[in-house]
N, C-alpha and C positions, 0 to 999 in steps of 0.2 A: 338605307340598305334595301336592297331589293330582294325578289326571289331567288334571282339569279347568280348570286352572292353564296348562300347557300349553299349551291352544290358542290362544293368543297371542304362542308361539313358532316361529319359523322353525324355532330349533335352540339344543341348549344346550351349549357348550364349556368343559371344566377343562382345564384347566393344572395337573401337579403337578410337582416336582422333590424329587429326595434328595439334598442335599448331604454329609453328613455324612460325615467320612472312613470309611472310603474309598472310599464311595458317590460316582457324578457320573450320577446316573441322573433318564430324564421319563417321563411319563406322560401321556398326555394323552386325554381322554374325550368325545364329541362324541355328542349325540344330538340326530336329526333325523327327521323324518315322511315319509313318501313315498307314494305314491298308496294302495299298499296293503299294507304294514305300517312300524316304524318300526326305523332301524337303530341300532346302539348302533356305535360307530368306537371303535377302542383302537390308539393307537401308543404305544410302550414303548421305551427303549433307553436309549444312554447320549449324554449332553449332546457336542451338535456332531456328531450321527450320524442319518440320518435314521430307523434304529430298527427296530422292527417291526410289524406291523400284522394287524389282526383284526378282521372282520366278525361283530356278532349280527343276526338279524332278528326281531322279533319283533309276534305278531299285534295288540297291544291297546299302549297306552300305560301302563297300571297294571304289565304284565309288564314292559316295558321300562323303568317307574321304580324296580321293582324290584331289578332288576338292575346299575343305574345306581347306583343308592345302595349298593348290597351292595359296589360296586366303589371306592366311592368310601369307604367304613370301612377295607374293605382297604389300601388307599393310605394311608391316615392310622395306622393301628396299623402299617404296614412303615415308619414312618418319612419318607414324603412331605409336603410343605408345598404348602399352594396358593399358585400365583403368577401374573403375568400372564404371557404365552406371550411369547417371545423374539421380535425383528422377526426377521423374515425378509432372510436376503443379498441374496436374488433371488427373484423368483417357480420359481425353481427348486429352492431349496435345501429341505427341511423344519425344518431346525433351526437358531441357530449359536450359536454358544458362548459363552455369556455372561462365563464367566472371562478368553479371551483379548479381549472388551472391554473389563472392569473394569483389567486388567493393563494397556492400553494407554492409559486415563485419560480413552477416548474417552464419552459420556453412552450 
C-alpha cells in the first residue's frame, strides 16, 4: 500500500488483542490526516481498562505509513491477533470487556 492509497481515507483504525494466558491485553492503532501533518494514535492496556495513550505526528504520509506498519509487525510477533474493537458501554467508556460478556451469554 502506498501513500497514495490513502487519500481516500478519512482515517484508518486496528484493533488488536492478546489473549493468551496470561495476557488480557489491546491495542489499538488509528491513523488520520489533519491539516497539517498526520497523527498516528496508540491506546495500549489491559482489556475493560481504558489504557494508555500516545500521540505521533508526522510530516508526510509515507513516514507515517511507516511507522504504522513497523507497529503493526510489532503487535503481530508480541503475540496480538487482529479483531473488531469491542462496543462501547457508553460514549464514555473506552473499552469493555469482552470476557464478562462472553460469561454472561449475552451476543
Amino acid at each position: 500500500m502506498n501513500a497514495m492509497e490513502f487519500d481516500s481515507f478519512d482515517s484508518l483504525d486496528l484493533y488488536f488483542e492478546n489473549t493468551t494466558p496470561p495476557h488480557r491485553k489491546f491495542y489499538r492503532l488509528t491513523l488520520e490526516p489533519s491539516l497539517f501533518y498526520v497523527r498516528l494514535h496508540r491506546q495500549w492496556g489491559r482489556i475493560g481498562t481504558r489504557g494508555r495513550q500516545k500521540d505521533d505526528l508526522y510530516d508526510t504520509w509515507p513516514e507515517a505509513i511507516k511507522a504504522f506498519r513497523s507497529l503493526i509487525r510489532r503487535r503481530l510477533r508480541h503475540g496480538y491477533r487482529t479483531c473488531s474493537p469491542p462496543r462501547r458501554a457508553s460514549d464514555n467508556s473506552a473499552t469493555h470487556d469482552r470476557a464478562a460478556l462472553r460469561a454472561s451469554g449475552k451476543p
